[in-house]
C-alpha positions in Angstrom: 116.5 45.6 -40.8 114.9 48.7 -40.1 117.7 51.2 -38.3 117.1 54.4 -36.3 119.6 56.5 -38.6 118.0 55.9 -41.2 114.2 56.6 -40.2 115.7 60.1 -38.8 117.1 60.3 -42.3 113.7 60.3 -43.7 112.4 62.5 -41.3 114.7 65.3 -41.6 113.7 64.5 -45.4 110.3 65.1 -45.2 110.7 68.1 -42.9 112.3 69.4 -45.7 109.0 69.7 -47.8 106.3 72.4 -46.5 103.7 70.3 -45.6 101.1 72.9 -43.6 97.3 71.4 -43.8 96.0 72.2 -47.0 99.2 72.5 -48.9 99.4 69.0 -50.4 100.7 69.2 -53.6 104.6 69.1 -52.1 104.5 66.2 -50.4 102.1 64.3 -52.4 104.8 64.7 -55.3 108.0 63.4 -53.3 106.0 60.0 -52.0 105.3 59.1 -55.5 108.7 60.4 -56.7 109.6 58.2 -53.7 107.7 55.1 -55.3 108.5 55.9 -58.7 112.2 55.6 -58.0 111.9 52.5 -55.4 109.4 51.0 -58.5 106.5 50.2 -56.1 102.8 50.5 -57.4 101.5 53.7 -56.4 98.0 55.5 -56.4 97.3 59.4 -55.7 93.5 60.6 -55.6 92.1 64.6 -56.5 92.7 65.2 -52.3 96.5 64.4 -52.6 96.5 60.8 -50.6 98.7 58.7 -51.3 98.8 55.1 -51.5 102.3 52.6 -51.9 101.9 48.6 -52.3 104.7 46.6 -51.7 104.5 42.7 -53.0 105.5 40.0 -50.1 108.4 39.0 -48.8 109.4 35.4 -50.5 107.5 33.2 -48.0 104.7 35.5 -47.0 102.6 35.4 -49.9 99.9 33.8 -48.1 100.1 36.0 -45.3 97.2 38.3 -44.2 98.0 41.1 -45.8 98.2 45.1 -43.8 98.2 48.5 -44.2 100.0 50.6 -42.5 98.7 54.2 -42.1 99.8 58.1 -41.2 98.6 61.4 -42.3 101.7 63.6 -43.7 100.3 67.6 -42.9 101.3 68.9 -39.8 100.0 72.3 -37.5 102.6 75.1 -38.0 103.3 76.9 -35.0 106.8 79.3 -34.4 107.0 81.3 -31.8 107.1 85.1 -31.9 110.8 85.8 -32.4 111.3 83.3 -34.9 111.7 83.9 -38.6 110.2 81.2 -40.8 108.2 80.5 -43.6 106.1 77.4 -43.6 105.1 78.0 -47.4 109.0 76.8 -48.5 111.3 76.8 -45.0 113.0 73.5 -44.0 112.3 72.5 -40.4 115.4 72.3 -38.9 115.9 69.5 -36.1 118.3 68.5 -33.3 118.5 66.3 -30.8 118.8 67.1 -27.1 118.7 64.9 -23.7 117.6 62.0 -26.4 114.2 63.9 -27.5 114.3 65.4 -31.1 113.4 68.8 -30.9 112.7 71.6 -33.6 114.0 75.0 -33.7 111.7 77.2 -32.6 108.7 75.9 -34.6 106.5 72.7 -34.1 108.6 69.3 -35.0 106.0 67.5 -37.7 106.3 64.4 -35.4 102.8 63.8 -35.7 102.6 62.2 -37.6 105.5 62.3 -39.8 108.0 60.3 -37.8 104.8 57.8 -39.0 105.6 58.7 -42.5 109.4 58.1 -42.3 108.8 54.8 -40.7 106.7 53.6 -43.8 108.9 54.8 -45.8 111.7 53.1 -43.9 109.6 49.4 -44.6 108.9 50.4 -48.4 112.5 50.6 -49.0 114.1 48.1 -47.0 114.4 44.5 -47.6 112.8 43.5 -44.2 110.3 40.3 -44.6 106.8 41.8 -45.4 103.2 40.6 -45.5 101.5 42.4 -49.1 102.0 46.0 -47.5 99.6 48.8 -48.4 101.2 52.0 -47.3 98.3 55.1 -46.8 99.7 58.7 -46.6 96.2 61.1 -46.0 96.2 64.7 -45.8 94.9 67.8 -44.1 93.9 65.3 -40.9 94.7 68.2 -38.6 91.9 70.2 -40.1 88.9 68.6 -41.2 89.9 64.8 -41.8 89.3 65.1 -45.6 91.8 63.2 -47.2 90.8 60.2 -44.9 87.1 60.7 -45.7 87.8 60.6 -49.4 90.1 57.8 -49.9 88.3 55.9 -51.9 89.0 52.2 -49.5 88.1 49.9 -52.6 91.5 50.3 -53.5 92.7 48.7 -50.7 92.8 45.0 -50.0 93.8 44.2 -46.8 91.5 44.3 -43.2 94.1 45.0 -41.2 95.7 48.3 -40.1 97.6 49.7 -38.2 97.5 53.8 -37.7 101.0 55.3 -36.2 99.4 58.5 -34.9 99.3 57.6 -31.4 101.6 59.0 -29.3 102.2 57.0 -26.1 104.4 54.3 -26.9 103.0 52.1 -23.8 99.5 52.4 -25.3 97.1 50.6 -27.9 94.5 52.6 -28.9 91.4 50.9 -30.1 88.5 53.2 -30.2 87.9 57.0 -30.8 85.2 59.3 -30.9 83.0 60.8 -33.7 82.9 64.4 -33.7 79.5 66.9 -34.5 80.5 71.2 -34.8 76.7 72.5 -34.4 76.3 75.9 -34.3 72.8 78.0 -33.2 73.3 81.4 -35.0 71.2 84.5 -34.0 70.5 87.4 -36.7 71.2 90.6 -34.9 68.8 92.3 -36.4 65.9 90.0 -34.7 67.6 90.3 -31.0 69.4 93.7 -30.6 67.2 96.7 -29.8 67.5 100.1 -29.3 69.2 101.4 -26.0 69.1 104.3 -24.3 71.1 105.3 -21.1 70.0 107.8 -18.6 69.9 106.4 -15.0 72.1 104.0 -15.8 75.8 102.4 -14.2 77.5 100.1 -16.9 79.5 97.4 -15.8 81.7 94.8 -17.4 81.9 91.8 -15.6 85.0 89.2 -16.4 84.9 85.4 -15.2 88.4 84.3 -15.9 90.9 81.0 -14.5 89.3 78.7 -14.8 90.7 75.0 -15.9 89.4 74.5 -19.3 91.2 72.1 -21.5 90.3 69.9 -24.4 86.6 69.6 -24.8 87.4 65.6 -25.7 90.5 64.8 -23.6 88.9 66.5 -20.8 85.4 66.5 -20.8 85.5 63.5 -18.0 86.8 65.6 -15.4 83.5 67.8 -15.0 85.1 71.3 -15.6 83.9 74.0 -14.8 82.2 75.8 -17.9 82.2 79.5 -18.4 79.2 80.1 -20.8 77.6 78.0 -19.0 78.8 79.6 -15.4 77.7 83.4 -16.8 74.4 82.1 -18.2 73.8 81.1 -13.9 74.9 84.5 -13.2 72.3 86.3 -15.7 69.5 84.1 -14.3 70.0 85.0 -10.8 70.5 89.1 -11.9 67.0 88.4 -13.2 65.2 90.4 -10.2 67.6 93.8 -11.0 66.2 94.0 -14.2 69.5 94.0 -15.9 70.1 94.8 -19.5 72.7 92.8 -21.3 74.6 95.4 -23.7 77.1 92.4 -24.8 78.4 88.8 -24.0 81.3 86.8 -25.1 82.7 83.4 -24.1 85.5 80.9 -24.8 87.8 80.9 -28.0 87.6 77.5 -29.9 84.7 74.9 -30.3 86.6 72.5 -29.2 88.0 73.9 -25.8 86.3 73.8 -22.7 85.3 77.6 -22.6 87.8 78.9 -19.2 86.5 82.3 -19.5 83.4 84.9 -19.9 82.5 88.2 -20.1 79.5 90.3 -19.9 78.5 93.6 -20.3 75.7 94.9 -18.4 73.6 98.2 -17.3 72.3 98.3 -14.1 69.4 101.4 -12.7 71.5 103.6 -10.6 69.1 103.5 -7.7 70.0 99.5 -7.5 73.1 99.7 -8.1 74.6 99.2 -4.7 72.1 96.2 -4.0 73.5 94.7 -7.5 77.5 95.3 -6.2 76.6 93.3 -3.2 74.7 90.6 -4.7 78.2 90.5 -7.1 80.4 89.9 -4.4 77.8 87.3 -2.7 77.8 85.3 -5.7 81.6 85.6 -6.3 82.4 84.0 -2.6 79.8 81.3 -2.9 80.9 80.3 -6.8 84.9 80.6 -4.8 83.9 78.7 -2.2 82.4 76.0 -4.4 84.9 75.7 -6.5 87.8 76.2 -4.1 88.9 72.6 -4.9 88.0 71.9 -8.3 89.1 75.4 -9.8 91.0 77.6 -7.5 92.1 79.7 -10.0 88.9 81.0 -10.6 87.9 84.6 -10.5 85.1 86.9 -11.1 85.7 90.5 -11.7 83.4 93.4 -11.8 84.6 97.0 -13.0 82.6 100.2 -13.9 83.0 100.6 -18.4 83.0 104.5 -20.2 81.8 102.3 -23.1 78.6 103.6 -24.9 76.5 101.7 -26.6 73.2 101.9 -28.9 72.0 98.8 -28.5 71.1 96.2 -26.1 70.1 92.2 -26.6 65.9 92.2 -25.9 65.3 91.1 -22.7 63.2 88.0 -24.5 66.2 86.6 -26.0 68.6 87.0 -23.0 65.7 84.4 -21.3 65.6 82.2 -24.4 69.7 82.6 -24.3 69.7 81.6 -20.4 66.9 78.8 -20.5 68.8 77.1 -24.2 72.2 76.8 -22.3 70.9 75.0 -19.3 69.0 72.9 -21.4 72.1 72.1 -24.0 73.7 69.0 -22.6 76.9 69.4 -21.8 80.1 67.4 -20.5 80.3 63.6 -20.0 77.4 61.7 -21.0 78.6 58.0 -21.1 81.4 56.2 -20.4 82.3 53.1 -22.5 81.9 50.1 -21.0 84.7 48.0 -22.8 87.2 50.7 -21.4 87.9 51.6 -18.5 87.8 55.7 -17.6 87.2 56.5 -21.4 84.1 58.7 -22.2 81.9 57.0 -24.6 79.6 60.3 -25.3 80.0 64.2 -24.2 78.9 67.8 -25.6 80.6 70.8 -24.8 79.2 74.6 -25.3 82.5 75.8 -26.7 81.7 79.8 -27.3 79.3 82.5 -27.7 80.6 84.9 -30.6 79.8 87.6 -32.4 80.3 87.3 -35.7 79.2 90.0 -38.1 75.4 90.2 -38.1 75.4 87.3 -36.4 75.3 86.2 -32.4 76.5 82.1 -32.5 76.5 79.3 -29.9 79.0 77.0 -30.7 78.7 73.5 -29.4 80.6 70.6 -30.2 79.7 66.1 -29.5 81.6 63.5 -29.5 80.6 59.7 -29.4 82.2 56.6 -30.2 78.6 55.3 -31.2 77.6 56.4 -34.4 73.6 56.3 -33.4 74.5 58.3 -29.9 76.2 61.1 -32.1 73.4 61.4 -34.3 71.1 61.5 -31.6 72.7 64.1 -29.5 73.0 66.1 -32.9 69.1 65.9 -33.0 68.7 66.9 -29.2 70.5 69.8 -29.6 68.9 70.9 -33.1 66.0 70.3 -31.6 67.1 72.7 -28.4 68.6 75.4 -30.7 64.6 75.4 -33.1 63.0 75.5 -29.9 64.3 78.8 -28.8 64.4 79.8 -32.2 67.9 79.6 -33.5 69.1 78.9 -36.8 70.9 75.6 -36.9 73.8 74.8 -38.5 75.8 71.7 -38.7 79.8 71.8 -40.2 81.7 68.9 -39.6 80.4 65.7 -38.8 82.3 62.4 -38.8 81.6 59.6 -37.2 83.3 57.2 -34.4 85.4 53.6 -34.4 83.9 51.9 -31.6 86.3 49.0 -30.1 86.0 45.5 -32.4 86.0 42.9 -29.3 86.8 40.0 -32.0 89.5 42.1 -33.0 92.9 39.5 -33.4 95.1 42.4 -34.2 95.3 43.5 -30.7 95.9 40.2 -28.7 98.5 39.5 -31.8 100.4 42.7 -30.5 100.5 42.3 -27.2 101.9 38.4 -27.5 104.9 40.0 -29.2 105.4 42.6 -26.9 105.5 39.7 -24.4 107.6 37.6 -26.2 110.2 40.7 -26.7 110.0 41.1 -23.1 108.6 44.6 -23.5 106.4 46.6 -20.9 102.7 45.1 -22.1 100.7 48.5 -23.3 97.7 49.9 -21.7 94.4 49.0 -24.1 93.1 52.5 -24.5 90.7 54.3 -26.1 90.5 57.9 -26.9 87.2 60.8 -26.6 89.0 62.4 -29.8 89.2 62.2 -33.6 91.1 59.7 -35.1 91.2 58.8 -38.7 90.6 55.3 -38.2 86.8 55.9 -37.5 86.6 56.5 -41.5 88.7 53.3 -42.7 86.8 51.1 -39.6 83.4 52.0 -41.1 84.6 51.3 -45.1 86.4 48.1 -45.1 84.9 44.9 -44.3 85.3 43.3 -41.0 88.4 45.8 -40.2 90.7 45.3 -37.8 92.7 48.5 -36.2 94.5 49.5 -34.2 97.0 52.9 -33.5 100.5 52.6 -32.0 103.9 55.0 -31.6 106.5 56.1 -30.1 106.3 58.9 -27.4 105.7 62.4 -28.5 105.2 65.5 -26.3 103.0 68.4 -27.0 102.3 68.1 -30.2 100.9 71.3 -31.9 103.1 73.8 -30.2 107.1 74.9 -30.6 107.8 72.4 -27.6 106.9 69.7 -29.6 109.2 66.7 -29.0 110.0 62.6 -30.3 111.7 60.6 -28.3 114.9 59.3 -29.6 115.1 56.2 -28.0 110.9 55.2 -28.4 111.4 55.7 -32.1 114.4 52.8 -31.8 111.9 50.6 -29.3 109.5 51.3 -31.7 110.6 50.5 -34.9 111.8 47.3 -33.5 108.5 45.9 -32.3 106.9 46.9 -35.3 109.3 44.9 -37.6 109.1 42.5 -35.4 104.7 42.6 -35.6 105.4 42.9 -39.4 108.2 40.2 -40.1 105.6 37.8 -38.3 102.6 39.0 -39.6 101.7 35.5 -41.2 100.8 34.4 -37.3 98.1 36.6 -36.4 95.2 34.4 -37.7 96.9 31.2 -36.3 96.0 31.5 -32.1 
């Protein structure tokens, strides 16, 4: 039997390893260590995955066979007052109003509570099915260690990833992600710029919503690159020159603010100011309901500047955004409220020599993705961008002849658990590379509850992990019935 104590146990363990994305090596050696000493079959690959078999349980040799799966690195976050070292500090844990918490610093609970439960089944004598155990790295960065796994290794077609973090949910799908970026030379779009007769203003659109550019692309947010290139098309008629522009902070955020800098001909200047205050009560009318923390704030600047963006690139920069697609796209039919496909114009940075649009798509339908990647390379060529595409991984669309899922919910029913919701998810999961490499796979991703992941108030819930591991032993002990209804 699987007990609470001693999957905390491993935990705390683990947390004792620095295991930041892209430093493997520590953890990589203490799961074969692990193996070594337990004397399972192990295999580790050049991108420091690791994979542990376990033979089956007397009786359950002719059981379907399963892997189980979790990626080991972890974002490292403390907060300002804290001292710690990720590079060799232990992450020190304690439990409070039944939710394990860290100290000052981000848990690891996603996804190494996942860990310490495998680790929990490779070492106990619960009844097994042939167990393949799939530790992947850096997953919180670029999904490498996934990508890489070489999958002929692995024998089974079922699997189930322990990333999620609801434990009332059964996710079944997620999205492939595109990074696209449509960089600018300087050189070709700054000129020379003089100021005589001229007011310069900075103009700052600020509070709005944002949020994740996956998680909350259905909700039609309001976005700021794409609100500020609205307000340079309507300044067209004052002849403004754009000195400098900046917008959002992370591809994949829903850009929540803007700015601008502009100069304006003194002798149109109060005609501009008023048209700024028209604009800024109709955009705060508009949005009074949707994003009432909006603002949009005009001030006077003493900065001096030498050069301006040409006036021709400031059109081509206005018409490209409003072409871009951007926001929900499709919703998947098979799931209810769950976008299928989306974009979202994430910033506009200046980098160096170099003036970037950043856009990110998602789609759980690999030919939707690549064709959304063409419209907007396409788009970005047209006004005569260079194009660049980083990361690019495709989706796992839902499997509806998938026996895995209907196989967990009839023992959730016969436990007399809360059935979970059948969800799936506009974000990156690593079980888009593993649904796309093994034959006929079946997959699915389960956990216990976890709360904001990715920041110091990251939190486990104690008793979820116990409900938890239960049903999963339970799902595992059994797993010679999954083919039989």
């Amino acid at each position: 039997m699987i007990t609470l104590d001693r999957v905390l146990e491993l935990f705390n363990e683990l947390n004792t390893y620095p295991r930041e994305s892209g430093n493997r090596k520590p953890v990589a050696d203490y799961l074969c260590n692990f193996a070594q000493e337990k004397g399972l079959e192990y295999y580790r690959d050049e991108y420091e995955n690791v994979v542990i078999k376990k033979e089956a349980s007397k009786g359950m040799e002719n059981s379907p066979s399963l892997i189980l799966q979790a990626h080991y690195d972890m974002v490292c976050v403390k907060d300002e007052d804290v001292d710690h070292d990720f590079s060799k500090d232990p992450i020190t844990s304690y439990i409070e109003d039944g939710w394990l918490k860290a100290r000052g610093t981000t848990l690891g609970a996603d996804n190494g509570i996942g860990v310490a439960i495998m680790l929990a089944f490779l070492e106990s004598d619960t009844i097994t099915p042939y167990l393949e155990c799939v530790f992947t790295s850096d997953e919180e960065t670029n999904m490498e260690g996934a990508k890489y796994l070489d999958k002929s290794i692995l024998k089974s077609r079922y699997m189930i990833n322990l990333d999620e973090e609801t434990e009332d949910s059964i996710t079944v799908s997620s999205a492939g992600i595109s990074d696209i970026r449509l960089n600018y030379s300087k050189n070709d779009i700054l000129e020379e710029y003089v100021n005589e007769t001229k007011t310069v203003v900075e103009i700052n659109i600020d509070g709005l919503k944002g949020g994740h550019s996956g998680i909350d692309i259905k909700y039609n947010r309001v976005n700021a690159i794409k609100l500020v290139c609205d307000l340079l098309y309507w300044l067209s008629p004052f002849n403004v020159e754009v000195l400098d522009i900046k917008a959002g902070t992370h591809m994949n955020a829903i850009p929540k603010d803007a700015c601008v800098i502009l100069s304006v001909e003194n002798d149109t200047y109060d005609n501009f100011r008023k048209f700024i205050d028209k604009y800024t009560r109709e955009k705060q009318l508009k949005y009074k309901e949707a994003e009432p923390g909006f603002t949009l704030v005009m001030q006077e600047s003493d900065r001096i500047f030498d050069k301006k963006l040409k006036d021709s690139f400031v059109t081509s920069l206005i018409k490209m955004v409003s072409e871009l697609p951007c926001g929900a796209l499709a919703f998947e039919r098979e799931i209810k409220d769950v976008v299928e496909t989306s974009a979202n114009i994430g910033r506009i940075v200046s980098e160096n020599d170099i003036l970037s649009v950043w856009v990110s798509v998602r789609s759980s339908v690999d030919e939707k993705l690549d064709s959304l990647v063409e419209t907007i390379t396409v788009t970005g060529k047209k006004y005569e961008s260079e194009v660049k595409v980083g990361f690019h991984e495709y989706g796992w669309p839902v499997n509806k002849d998938s026996k895995l899922v209907p196989y967990l919910l009839k023992i959730k029913e016969e436990r007399k658990e809360k059935l979970p919701k059948v969800v799936g998810i506009h974000a990156g999961l690593e079980c888009g590379t593993f649904s796309r490499e093994i034959e006929n796979a079946d997959i699915c991703a389960i956990g216990p509850n976890i709360m904001n992941p990715h920041t110091t108030s990251e939190k486990v819930e104690v008793k979820s992990i116990e409900n938890f591991v239960g049903f999963l032993e339970t799902v595992i002990n059994r797993f010679d019935e999954i083919e039989r209804h």
